[in-house]
C-alpha positions as CSV (number, residue, x, y, z in Angstrom):
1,X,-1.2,-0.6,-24.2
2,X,-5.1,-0.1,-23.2
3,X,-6.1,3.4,-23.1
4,X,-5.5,4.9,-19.1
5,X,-6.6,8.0,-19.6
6,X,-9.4,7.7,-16.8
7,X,-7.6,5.7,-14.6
8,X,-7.5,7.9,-11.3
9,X,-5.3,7.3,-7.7
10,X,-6.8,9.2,-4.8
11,X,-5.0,8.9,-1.4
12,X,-7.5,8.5,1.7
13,X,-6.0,9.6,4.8
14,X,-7.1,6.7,7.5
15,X,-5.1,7.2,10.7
16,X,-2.1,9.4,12.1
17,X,0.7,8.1,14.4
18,X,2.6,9.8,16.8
19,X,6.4,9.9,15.9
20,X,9.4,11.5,17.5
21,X,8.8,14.3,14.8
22,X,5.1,14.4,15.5
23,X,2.0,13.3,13.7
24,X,2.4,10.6,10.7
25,X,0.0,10.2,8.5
26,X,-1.1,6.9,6.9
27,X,-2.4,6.8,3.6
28,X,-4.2,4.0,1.7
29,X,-4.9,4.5,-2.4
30,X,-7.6,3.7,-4.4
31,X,-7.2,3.3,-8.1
32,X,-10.2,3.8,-9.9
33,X,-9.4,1.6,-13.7
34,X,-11.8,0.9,-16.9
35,X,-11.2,-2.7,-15.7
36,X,-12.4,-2.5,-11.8
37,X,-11.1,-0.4,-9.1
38,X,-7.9,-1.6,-7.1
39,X,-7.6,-0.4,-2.9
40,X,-3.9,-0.2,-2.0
41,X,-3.6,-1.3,1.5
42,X,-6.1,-0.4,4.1
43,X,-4.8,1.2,6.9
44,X,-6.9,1.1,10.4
45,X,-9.8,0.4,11.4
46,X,-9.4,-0.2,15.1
47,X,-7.0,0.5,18.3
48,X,-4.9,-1.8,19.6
49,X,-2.9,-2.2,22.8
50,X,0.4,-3.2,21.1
51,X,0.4,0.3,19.3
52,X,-1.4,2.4,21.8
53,X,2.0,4.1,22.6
54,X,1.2,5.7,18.9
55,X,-1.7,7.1,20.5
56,X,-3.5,6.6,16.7
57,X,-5.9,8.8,15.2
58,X,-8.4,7.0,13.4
59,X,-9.9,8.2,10.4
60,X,-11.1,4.5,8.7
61,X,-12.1,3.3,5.7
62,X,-15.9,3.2,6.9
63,X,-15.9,6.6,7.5
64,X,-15.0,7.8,3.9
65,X,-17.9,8.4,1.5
66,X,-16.5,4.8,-0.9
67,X,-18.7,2.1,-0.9
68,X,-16.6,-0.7,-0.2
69,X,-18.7,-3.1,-1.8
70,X,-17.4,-1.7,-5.1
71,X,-13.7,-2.1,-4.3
72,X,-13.2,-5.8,-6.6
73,X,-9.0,-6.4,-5.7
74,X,-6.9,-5.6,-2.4
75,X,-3.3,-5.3,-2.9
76,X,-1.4,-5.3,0.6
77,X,2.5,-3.7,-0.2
78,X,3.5,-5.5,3.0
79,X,1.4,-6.5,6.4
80,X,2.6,-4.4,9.2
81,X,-0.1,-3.1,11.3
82,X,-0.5,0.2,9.8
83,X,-1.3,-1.7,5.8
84,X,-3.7,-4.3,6.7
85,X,-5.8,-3.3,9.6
86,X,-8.9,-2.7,7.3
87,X,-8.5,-6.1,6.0
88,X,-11.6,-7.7,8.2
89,X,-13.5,-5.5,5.9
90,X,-12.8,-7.2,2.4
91,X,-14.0,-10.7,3.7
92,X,-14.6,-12.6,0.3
93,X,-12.5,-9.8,-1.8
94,X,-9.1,-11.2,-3.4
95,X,-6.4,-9.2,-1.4
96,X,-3.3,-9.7,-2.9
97,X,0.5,-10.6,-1.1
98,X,3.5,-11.9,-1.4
99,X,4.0,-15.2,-0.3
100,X,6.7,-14.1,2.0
101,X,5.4,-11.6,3.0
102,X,2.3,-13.5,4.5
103,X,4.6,-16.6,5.8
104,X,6.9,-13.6,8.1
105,X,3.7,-11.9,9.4
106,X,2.0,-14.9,10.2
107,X,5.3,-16.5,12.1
108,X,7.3,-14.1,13.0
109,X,7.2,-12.4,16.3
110,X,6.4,-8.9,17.2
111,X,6.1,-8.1,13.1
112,X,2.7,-7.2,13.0
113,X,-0.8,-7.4,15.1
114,X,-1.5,-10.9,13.9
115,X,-5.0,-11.2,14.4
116,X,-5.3,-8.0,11.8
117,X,-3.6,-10.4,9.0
118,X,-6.2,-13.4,10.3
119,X,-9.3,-11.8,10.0
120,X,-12.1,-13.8,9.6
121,X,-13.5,-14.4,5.7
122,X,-9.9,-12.8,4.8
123,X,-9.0,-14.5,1.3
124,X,-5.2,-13.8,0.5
125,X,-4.1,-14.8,-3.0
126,X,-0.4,-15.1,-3.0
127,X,2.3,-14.6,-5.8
128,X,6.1,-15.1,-5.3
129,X,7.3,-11.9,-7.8
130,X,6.1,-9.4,-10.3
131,X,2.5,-9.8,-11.5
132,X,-0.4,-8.3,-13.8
133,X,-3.6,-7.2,-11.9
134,X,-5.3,-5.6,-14.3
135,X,-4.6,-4.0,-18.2
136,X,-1.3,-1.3,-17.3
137,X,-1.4,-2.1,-13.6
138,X,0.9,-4.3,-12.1
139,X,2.8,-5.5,-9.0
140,X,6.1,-5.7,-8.6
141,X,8.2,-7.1,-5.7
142,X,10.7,-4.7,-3.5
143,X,12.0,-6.8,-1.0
144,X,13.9,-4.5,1.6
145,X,11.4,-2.7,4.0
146,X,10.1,-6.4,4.6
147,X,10.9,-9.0,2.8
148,X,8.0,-9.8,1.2
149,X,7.3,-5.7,0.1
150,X,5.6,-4.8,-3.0
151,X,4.7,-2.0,-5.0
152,X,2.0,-1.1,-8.0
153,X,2.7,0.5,-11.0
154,X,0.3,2.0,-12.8
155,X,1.3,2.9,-16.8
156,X,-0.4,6.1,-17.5
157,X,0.1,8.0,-21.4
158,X,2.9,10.4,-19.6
159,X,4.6,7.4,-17.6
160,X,4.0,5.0,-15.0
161,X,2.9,6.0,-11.6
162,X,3.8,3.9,-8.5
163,X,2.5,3.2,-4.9
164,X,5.4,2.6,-3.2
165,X,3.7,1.4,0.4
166,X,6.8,1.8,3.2
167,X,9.7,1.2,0.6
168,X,10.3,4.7,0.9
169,X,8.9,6.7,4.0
170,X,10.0,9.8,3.4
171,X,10.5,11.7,-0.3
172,X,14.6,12.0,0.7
173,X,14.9,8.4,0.5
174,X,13.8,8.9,-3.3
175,X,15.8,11.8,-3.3
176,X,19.1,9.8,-2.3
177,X,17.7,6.1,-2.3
178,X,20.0,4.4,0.2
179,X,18.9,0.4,-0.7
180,X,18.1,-1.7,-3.4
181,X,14.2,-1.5,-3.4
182,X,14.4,2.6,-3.4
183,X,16.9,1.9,-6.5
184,X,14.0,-0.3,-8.2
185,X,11.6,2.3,-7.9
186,X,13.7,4.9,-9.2
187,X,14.6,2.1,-12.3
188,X,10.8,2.2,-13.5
189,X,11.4,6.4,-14.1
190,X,8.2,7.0,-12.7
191,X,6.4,10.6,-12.8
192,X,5.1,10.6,-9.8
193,X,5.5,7.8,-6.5
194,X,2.7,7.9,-3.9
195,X,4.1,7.0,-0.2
196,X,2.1,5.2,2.9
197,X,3.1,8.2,5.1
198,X,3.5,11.4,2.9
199,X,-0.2,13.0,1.6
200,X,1.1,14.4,-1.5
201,X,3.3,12.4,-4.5
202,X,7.0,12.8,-4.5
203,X,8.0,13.6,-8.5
204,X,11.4,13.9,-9.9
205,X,13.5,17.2,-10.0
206,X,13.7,18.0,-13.5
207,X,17.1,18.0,-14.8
């Protein structure tokens, strides 16, 4: 196992969306490794009429003191709007997906704001499963939020760490996972899970 001790994962909190309950944020999370630093997702960078009932609040990546020329991998957990709208800035960086997950959003209707995932210069490497990014980081595949979902796990010295995307939404589906892909997650025994839309980690209740 290489020595993690640096490794570091900071949420940056890109946009808010209006739910029923209120504001949402949306996080993306940067993971700053020995090896080269890793941006998980990347949110919004733009409005949009298809989600303008969402009235977003748009905090982008451009506006955070990160130089994005220093960002060398893009991991998408899946391509909804809300995950891949920075994308058009990593033109020429490897931004990795599942191969499903890039088939539904470029075919199916009404999953995603299509041009976001098209972006010009965008270079997608695809895998179909679990896979290595870097030394004690890898990707692992959740299909249930979409089918072509993923998550990171990164293995610290006190126990792996995972950015979990939308597989969970809220820390009660950790809590009492109601599908498979919650049930993975749980599976790895993580210390900590960062989530899309929560600003702080969910951890386990100690026994």
């Amino acid at each position: 196992m290489p020595d993690l001790a640096g490794v570091t994962i900071t949420p940056i909190l890109v946009a808010e969306l209006l739910v029923e309950d209120g504001r949402m944020p949306v996080n993306v999370h940067l993971i700053d490794h020995p090896d080269g630093r890793i941006l998980v997702d990347t949110g919004m960078t733009e409005l949009h009429d298809a989600v303008a009932d969402m009235d977003p609040i748009l905090t982008p990546l451009t506006e955070h003191p990160i130089d994005l020329a220093t960002i060398d991998l893009v991991v998408n957990t899946h391509l909804h709007f809300d995950h891949c709208g920075g994308n058009r800035l990593f033109a020429g960086t490897p931004i990795h997906v599942q191969r499903q997950e890039l088939d539904d959003a470029l075919n199916e209707d009404e999953y995603t704001i299509r041009e976001w995932v098209q972006a010009p210069g965008v270079d997608y490497v695809q895998h179909e499963g679990d896979y290595e990014l870097l030394p004690g980081v890898r990707v692992v595949a959740t299909p249930g939020h979409t089918r072509g979902s993923q998550v990171v796990v990164v293995e610290l010295d006190d126990g792996p760490v995972v950015i979990a995307g939308d597989t969970a939404v809220w820390f009660g589906e950790l809590d009492e996972p109601t599908n498979d892909a919650q049930r993975q997650i749980l599976a790895l025994n993580p210390t900590a899970v960062w989530l899309s839309h929560v600003s702080e980690p969910w951890r386990p209740t100690a026994a």
